[in-house]
Every structure is written in structure tokens, then in C-alpha cells.
Rosetta silent file (secondary structure, phi, psi, omega in degrees, C-alpha in Angstrom):
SEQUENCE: XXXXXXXXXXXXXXXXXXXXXXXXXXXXXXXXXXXXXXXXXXXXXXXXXXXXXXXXXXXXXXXXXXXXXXXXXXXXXX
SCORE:     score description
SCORE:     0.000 S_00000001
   1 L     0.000  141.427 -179.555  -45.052  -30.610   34.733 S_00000001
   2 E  -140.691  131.557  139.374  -43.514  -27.787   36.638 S_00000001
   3 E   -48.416  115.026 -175.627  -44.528  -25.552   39.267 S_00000001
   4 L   -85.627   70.517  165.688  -43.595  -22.127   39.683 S_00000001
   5 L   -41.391  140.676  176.287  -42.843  -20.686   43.182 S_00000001
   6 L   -29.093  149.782  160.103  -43.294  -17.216   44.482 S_00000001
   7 L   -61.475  109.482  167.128  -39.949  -14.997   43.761 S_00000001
   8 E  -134.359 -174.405  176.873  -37.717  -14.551   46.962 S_00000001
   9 E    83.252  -12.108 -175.136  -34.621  -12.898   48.166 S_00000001
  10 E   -46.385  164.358 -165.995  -35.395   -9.572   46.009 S_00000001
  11 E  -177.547  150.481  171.323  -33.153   -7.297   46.389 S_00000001
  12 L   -44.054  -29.588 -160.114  -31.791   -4.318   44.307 S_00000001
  13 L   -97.121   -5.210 -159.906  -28.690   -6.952   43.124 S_00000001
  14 E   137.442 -163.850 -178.838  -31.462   -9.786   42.250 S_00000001
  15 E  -165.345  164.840  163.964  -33.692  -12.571   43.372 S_00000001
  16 E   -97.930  101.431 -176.848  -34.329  -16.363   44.105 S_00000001
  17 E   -69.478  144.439  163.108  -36.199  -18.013   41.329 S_00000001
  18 E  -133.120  134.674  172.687  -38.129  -21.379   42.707 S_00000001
  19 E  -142.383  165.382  169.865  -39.734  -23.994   41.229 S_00000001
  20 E  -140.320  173.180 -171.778  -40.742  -28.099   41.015 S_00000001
  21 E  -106.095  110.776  154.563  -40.894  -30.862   39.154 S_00000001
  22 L   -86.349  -40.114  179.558  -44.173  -32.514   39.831 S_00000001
  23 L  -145.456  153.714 -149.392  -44.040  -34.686   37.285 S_00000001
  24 L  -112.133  -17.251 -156.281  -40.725  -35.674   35.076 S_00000001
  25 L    91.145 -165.174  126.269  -42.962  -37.635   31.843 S_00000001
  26 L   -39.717  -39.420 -161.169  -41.866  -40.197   30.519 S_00000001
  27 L   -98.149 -173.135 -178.038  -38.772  -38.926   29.278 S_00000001
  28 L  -127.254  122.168  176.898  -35.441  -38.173   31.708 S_00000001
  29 L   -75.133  152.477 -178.811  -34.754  -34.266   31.999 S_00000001
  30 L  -115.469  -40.451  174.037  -31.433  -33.555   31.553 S_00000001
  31 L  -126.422  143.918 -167.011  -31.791  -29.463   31.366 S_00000001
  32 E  -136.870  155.178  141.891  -33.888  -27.119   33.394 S_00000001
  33 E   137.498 -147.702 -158.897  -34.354  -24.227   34.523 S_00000001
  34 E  -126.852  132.290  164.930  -36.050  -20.493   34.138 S_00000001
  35 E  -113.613  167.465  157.305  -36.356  -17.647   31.440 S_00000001
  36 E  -122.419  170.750  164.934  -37.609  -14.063   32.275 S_00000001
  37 L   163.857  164.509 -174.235  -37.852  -10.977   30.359 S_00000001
  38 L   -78.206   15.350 -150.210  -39.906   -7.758   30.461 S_00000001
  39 L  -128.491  117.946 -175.314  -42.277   -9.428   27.719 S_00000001
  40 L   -54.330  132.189 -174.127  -45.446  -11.857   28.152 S_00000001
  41 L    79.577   20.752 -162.873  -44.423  -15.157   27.539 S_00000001
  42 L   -33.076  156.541  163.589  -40.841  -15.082   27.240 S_00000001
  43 L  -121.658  174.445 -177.074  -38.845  -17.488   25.133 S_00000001
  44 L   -52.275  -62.191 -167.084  -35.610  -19.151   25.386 S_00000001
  45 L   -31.401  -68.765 -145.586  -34.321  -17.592   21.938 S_00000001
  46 L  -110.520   57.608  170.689  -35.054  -13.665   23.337 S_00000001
  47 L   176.237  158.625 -176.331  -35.032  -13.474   26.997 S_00000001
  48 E   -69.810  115.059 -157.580  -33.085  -13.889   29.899 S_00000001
  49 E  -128.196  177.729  177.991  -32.535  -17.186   30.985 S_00000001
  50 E  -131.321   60.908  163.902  -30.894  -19.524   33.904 S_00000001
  51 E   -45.838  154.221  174.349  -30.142  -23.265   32.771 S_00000001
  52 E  -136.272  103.289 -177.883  -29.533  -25.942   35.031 S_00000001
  53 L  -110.979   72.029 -178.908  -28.186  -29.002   33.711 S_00000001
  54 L  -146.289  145.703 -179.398  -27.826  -31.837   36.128 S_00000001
  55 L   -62.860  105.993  161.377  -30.027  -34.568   36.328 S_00000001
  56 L  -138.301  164.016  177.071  -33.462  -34.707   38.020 S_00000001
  57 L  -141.580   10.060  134.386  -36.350  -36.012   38.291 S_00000001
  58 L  -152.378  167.400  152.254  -38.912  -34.640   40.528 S_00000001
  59 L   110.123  179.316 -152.517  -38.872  -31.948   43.590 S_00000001
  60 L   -64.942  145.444  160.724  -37.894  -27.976   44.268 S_00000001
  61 E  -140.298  136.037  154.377  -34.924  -26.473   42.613 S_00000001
  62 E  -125.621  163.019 -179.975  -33.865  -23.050   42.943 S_00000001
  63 E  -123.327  169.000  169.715  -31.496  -20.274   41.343 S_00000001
  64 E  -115.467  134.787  172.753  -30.085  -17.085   42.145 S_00000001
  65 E   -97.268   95.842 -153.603  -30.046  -14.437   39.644 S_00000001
  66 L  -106.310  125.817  179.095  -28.074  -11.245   39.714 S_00000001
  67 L  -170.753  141.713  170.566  -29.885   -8.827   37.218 S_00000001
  68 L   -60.837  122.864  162.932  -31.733   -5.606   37.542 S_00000001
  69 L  -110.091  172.423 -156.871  -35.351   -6.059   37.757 S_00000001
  70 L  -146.340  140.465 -163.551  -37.954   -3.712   37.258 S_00000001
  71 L   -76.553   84.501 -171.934  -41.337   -3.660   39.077 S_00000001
  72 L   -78.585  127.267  164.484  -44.248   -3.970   36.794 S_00000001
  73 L   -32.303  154.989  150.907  -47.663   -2.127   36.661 S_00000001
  74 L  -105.888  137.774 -139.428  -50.551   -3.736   37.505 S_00000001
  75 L  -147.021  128.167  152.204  -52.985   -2.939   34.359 S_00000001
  76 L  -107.878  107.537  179.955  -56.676   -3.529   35.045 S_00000001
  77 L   -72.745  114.398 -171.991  -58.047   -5.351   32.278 S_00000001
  78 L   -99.668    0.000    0.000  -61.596   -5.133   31.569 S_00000001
């Protein structure tokens, strides 16, 4: 299971993605790490991603990303 922390560090040049490992499974991760993308639900395949590939197995990891981001509406759904 992984948590997703708040976005920090924006900046025109990027941001600091954060997140934890609450719980590792069963199994032992080997790769980690974040996708984005202007699109609900991004996947690995189609979207902008950040691997991390060193072993852990619970608590915060973060990355820095340098990519333009873009500010999204907020759309009130009724």
C-alpha cells in the first residue's frame, strides 16, 4: 500500500513528488516510484513517469522532477 504526499518544491522548472510505503505485501519491491500525465488515471505505458529501483520496504521516498506542469481547473461536478 502506498501513500501519496502533497506535491512540494513547485516551481516553474518542476516539483517534489512524495510518497510511502505503508505496507510492502508479502512480496519484496524491487521498483517504485510515480507516473503523472495530464489524463485521469495515468498509466505506466502513456504517461510520464519517475522509477526508482533500489530496494525498500516501508517509509517516505521522494523524487524531483524537472518538467513543465500545467495547473488544472477545478470542474464542479454535479
Amino acid at each position: 500500500r502506498v501513500k501519496t504526499i502533497e506535491v512540494s518544491g513547485i516551481s516553474e522548472s518542476g516539483a517534489t513528488l512524495n510518497a510511502e510505503i505503508i505496507y510492502p505485501g508479502n512480496g519484496r519491491i524491487i521498483e517504485f516510484g510515480f507516473v503523472w500525465g495530464e489524463n485521469v488515471n495515468p498509466t505506466i505505458e502513456s504517461s510520464e513517469k519517475k522509477i526508482i529501483d533500489h530496494e525498500i520496504t516501508t517509509g517516505g521516498f521522494t523524487t524531483e522532477i524537472s518538467t513543465t506542469l500545467k495547473e488544472l481547473e477545478k470542474t464542479l461536478v454535479m
